[in-house]
C-alpha positions as CSV (number, residue, x, y, z in Angstrom):
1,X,-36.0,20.1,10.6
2,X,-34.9,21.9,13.8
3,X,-32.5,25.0,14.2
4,X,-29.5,24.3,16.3
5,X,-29.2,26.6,19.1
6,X,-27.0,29.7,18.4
7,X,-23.4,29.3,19.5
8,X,-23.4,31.2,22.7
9,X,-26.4,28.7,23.7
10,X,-24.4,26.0,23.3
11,X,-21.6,26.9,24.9
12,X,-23.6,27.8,27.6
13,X,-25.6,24.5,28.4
14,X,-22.2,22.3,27.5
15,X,-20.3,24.0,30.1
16,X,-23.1,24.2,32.8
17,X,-23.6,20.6,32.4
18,X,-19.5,20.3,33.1
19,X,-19.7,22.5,36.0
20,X,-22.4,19.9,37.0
21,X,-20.5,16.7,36.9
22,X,-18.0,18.0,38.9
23,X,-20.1,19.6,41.5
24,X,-22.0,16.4,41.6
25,X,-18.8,14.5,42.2
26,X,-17.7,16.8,45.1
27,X,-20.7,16.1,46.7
28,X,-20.5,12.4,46.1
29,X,-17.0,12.8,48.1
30,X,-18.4,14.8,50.5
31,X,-21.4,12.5,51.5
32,X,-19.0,9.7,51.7
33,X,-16.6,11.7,53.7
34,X,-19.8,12.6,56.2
35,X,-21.2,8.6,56.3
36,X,-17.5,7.2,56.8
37,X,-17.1,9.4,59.8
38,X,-20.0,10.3,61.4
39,X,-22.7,7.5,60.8
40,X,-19.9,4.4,60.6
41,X,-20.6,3.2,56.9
42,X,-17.0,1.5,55.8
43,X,-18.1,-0.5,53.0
44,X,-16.4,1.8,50.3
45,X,-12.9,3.0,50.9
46,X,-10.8,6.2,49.1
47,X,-10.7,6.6,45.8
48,X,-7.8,8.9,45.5
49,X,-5.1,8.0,43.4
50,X,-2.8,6.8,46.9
51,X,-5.5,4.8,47.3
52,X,-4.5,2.9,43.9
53,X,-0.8,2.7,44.9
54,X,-1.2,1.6,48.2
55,X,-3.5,-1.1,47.2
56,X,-1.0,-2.4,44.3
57,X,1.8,-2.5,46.7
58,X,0.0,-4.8,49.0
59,X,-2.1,-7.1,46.9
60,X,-5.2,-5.4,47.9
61,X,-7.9,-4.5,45.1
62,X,-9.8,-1.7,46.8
63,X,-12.0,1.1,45.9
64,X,-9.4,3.6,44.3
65,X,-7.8,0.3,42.4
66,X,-11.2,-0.3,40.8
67,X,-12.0,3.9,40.4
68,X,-8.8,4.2,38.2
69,X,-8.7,0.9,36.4
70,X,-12.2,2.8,35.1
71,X,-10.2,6.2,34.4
72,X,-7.7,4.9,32.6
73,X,-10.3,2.7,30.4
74,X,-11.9,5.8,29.6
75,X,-9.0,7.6,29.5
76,X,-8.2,5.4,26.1
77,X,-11.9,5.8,24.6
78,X,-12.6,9.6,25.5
79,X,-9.0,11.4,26.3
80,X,-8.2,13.6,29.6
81,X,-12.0,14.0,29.6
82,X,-12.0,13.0,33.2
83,X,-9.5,15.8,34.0
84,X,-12.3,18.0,32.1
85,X,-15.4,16.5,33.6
86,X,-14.9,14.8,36.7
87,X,-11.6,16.3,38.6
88,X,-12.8,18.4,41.7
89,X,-9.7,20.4,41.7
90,X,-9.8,21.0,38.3
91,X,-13.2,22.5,39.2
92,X,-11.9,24.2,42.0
93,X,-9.0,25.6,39.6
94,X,-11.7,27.6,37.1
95,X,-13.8,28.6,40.0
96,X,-10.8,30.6,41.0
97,X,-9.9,31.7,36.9
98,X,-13.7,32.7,36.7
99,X,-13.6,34.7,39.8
100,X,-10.6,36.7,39.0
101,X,-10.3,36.5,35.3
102,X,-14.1,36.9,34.2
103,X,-15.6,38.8,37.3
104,X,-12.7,40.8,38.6
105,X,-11.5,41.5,35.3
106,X,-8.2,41.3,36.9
107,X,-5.5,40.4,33.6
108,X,-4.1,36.8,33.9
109,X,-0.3,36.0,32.0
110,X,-0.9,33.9,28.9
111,X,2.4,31.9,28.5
112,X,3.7,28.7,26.8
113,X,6.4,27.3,28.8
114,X,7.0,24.2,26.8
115,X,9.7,23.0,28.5
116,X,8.2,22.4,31.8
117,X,5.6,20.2,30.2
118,X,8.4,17.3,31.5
119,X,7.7,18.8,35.2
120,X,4.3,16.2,35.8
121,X,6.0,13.4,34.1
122,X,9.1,13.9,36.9
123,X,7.0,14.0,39.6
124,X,4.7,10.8,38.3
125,X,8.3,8.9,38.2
126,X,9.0,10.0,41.5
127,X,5.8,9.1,43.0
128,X,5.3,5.7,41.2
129,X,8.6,4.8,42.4
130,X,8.2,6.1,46.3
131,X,4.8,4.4,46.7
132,X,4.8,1.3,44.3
133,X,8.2,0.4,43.1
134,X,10.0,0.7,46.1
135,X,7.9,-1.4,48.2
136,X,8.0,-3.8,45.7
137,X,11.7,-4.2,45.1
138,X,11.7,-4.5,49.0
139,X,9.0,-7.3,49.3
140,X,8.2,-8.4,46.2
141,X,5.4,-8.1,44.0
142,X,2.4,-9.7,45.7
143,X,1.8,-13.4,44.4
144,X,-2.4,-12.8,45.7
145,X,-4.6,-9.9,45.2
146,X,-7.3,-9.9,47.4
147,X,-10.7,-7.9,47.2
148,X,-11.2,-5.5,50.0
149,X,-13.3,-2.0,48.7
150,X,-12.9,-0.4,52.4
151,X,-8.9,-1.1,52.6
152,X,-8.3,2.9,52.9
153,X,-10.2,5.4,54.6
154,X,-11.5,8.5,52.9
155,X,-9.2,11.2,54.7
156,X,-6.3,8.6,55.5
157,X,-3.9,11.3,54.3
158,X,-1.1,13.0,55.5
159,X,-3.3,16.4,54.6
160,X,-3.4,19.0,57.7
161,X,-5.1,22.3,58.0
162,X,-2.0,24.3,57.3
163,X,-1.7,22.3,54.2
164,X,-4.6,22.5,52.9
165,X,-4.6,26.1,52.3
166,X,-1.3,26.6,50.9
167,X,-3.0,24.1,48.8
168,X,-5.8,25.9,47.6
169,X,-4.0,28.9,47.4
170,X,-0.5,27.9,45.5
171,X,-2.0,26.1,43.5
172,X,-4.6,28.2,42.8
173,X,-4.4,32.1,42.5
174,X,-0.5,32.1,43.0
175,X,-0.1,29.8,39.7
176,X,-2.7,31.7,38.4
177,X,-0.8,35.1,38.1
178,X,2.4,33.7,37.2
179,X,2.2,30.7,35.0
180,X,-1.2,31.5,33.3
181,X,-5.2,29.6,33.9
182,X,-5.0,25.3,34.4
183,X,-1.0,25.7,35.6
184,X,-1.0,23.3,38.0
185,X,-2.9,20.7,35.6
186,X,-0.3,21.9,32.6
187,X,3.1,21.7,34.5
188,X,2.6,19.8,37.6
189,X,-0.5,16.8,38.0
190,X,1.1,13.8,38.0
191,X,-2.5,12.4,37.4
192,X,-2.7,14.5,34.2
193,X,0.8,13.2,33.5
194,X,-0.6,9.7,33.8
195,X,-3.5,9.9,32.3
196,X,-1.6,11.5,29.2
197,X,0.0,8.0,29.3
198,X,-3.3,6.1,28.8
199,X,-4.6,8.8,26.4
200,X,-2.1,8.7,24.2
201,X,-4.2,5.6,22.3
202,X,-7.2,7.7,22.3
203,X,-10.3,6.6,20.4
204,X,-12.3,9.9,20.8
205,X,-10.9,13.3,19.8
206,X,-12.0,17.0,18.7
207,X,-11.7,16.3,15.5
208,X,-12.7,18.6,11.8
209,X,-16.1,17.5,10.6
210,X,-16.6,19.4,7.3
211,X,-14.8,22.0,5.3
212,X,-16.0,25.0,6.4
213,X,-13.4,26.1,8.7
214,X,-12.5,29.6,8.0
215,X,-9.1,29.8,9.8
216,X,-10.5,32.7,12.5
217,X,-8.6,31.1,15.5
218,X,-11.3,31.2,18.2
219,X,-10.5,28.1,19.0
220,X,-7.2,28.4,20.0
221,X,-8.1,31.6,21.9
222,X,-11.0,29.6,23.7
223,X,-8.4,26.8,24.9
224,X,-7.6,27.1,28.9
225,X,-4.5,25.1,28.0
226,X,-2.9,26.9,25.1
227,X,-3.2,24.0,22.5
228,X,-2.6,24.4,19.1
229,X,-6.0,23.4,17.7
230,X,-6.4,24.9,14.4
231,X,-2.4,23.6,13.7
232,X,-3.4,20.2,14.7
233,X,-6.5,20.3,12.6
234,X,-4.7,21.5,9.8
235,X,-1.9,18.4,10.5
236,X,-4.0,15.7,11.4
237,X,-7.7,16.2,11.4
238,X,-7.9,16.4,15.1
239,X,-6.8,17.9,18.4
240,X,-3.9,15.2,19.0
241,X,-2.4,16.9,21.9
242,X,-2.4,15.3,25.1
243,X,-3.1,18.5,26.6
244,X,-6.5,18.5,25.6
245,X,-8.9,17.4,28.4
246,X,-11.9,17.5,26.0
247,X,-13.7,20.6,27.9
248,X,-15.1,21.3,24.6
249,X,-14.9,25.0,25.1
250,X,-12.9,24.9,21.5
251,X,-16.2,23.3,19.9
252,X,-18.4,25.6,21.7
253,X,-16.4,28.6,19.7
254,X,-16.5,27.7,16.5
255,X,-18.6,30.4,14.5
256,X,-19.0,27.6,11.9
257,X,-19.6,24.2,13.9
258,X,-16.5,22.3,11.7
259,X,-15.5,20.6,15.2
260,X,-16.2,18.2,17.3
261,X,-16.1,15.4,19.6
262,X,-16.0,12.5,17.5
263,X,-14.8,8.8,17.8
264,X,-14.6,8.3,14.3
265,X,-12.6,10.6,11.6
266,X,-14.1,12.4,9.1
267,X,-13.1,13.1,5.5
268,X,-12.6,16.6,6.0
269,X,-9.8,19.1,5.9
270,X,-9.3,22.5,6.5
271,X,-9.5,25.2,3.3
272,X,-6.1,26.6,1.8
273,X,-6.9,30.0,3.3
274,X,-7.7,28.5,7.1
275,X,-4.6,26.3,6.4
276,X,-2.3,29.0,5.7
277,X,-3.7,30.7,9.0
278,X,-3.0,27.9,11.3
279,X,0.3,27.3,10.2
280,X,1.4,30.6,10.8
281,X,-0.4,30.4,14.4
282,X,1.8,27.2,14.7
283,X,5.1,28.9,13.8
284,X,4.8,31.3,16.3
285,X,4.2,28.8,19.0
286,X,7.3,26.6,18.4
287,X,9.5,29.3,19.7
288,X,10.9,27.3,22.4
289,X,13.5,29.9,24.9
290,X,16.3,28.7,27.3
291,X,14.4,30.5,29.7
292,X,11.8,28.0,30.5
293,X,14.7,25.4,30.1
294,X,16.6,26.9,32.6
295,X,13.2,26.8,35.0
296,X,13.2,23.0,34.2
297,X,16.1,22.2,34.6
298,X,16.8,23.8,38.1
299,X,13.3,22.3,39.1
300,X,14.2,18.7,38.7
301,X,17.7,18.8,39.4
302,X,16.5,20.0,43.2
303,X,13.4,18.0,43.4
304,X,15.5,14.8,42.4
305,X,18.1,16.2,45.4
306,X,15.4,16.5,48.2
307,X,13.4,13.2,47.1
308,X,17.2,11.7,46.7
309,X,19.0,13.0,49.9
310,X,15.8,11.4,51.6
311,X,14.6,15.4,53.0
312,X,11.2,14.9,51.4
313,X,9.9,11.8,53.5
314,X,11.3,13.2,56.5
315,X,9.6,16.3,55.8
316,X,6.2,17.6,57.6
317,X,3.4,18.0,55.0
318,X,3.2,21.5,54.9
319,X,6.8,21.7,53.4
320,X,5.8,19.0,50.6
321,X,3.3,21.4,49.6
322,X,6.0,23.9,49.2
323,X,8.7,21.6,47.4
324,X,6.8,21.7,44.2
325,X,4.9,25.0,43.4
326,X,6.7,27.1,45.6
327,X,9.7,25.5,44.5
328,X,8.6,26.1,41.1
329,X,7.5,29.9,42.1
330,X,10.9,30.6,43.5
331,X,13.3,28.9,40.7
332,X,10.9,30.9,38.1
333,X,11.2,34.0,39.7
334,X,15.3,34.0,40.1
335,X,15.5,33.1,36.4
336,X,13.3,35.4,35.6
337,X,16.1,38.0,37.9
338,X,18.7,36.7,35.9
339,X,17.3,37.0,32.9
340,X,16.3,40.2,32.9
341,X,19.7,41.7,34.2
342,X,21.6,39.8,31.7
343,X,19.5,41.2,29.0
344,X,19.9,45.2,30.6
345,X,24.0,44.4,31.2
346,X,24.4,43.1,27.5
347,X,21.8,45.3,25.9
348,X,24.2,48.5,27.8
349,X,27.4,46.5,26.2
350,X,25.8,46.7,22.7
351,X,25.3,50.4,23.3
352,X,28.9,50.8,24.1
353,X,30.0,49.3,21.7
């Protein structure tokens, strides 16, 4: 019988052979990028998610229709795993977490805001509505779908230089140091809010296979997203949260190898002593503060203004980018204002008193 490779192995080759997918799929992109433009091929359109609306607002089954009809079938076998495996900027995302957090050593926030968890689901309903519904209250819903893979071009966004980089760094190193590592994929994808949707029914999971779970809580300290593994192990036998984009970084950690990726449950369950521990790591995590309730609500009472009033489709790209993280930045940061002068003006008033 074969040894299994020590832990740090395996964690190791698993995440390498993440990192892979993903680099293999930006390259995949970029080649198709490079043969749309500069050699002519058009037999394969976009496959970003506009793609997928623009084609079901017209009748036309194209590239990113068929690409997503494919994510959100694996989506109910496997879970977020394409957010973990395949999404570029998700790849992009811990390039910049590895680079500051692991090589700079530079400290990065670790917060549970569990309010704005709504934040991606609002802007999924916005955009849904904007590029789909809209269109098809107007016109109607089309009566023929036709087949036509090369119906949107690769770059046929509104994207522009300027954008672009408040892009990459908004989203990245800016979230970063103020809302924690994955913020963008936590509080505002719409992608990760819809493929939470699909997953929901999830076959696969990270689920307990055997009873020897000793409660140390690496696993919740090895999760980018700040799930409550051990507390859903204890609860249900798996990871059920629809956080999870099955990175596996939780079953790389374990000291004892009592989880993993399973699509089948096992009769297992967690000891009394491990059980005890998650439930207090699960107590402490339900602590739920008007402060990130306030961010929430002042977030999508002035998106739902701008996309309302009708400023946000007159606006020029660079000034979308803006509307949601740097809207989120700003609203976060006078709360934050607030907050802390309220608590110095009534902490003085207790003194007083």
């Amino acid at each position: 019988m074969s040894k299994s490779k020590p832990i740090s192995q395996q964690r190791k080759s698993t995440q390498s052979f993440r990192n892979l997918t993903r680099i293999l799929l930006m390259l995949m992109v970029a080649v198709h990028v490079v043969t749309w433009y500069t050699f002519g091929v058009h037999e394969v359109g976009s496959i970003g998610i506009e793609a997928l609306f623009s084609g079901l607002s017209r009748g036309v089954i194209n590239a990113g229709v068929i690409f997503w009809v494919l994510v959100f079938i694996s989506a109910i076998l496997l879970g977020r795993a394409f957010c973990g495996w395949l999404c570029w900027f998700g790849g992009y995302l811990e390039f910049i977490e590895w680079g500051i957090g692991d090589k700079l050593k530079i400290k990065i926030p670790r917060r549970i805001l569990l309010y704005l968890g709504v934040l991606p689901f609002v802007s999924l309903a916005l955009k849904v509505y904007s590029t789909l519904l809209a269109i098809w209250i107007e016109k109607g819903f089309p009566s023929v779908f036709t087949l036509r893979l090369a119906d949107v071009e690769p770059w046929g966004g509104q994207q522009t230089g300027i954008s672009i980089l408040l892009t990459l760094i908004l989203y990245g190193p800016v979230l970063l140091f103020v809302f924690s590592r994955r913020a963008w994929c936590r509080y505002l994808c719409p992608i990760g809010a819809l493929l939470k949707i699909f997953s929901a029914a999830k076959i696969g999971s990270v689920r307990l296979v055997n009873n020897e779970c000793i409660g140390c809580g690496k696993c919740n300290r090895a999760c980018d997203f700040q799930i409550d593994v051990m507390g859903d192990l204890n609860a249900y036998g798996k990871v059920r949260s629809l956080d999870c984009i099955v990175c596996l970084k939780c079953t790389d950690a374990c000291p004892t190898d009592s989880i993993a990726f399973s699509l089948r449950r096992h009769d297992a369950s967690l000891p009394a002593d491990a059980g005890i521990r998650a439930e207090r790591s699960t107590l402490k995590r339900r602590k739920i503060s008007a402060f990130d309730a306030a961010i929430t609500v002042i977030w999508v009472g002035v998106s739902l203004y701008f996309f309302l009033s009708g400023a946000r489709a007159t606006s020029p790209q660079e000034m979308k980018v803006l509307m949601s993280v740097g809207l989120l930045i700003i609203v976060y940061g006078l709360v934050w204002v607030v907050w802390k002068t309220w608590n110095k003006l009534w902490g003085r008033t207790r003194k007083s008193v």
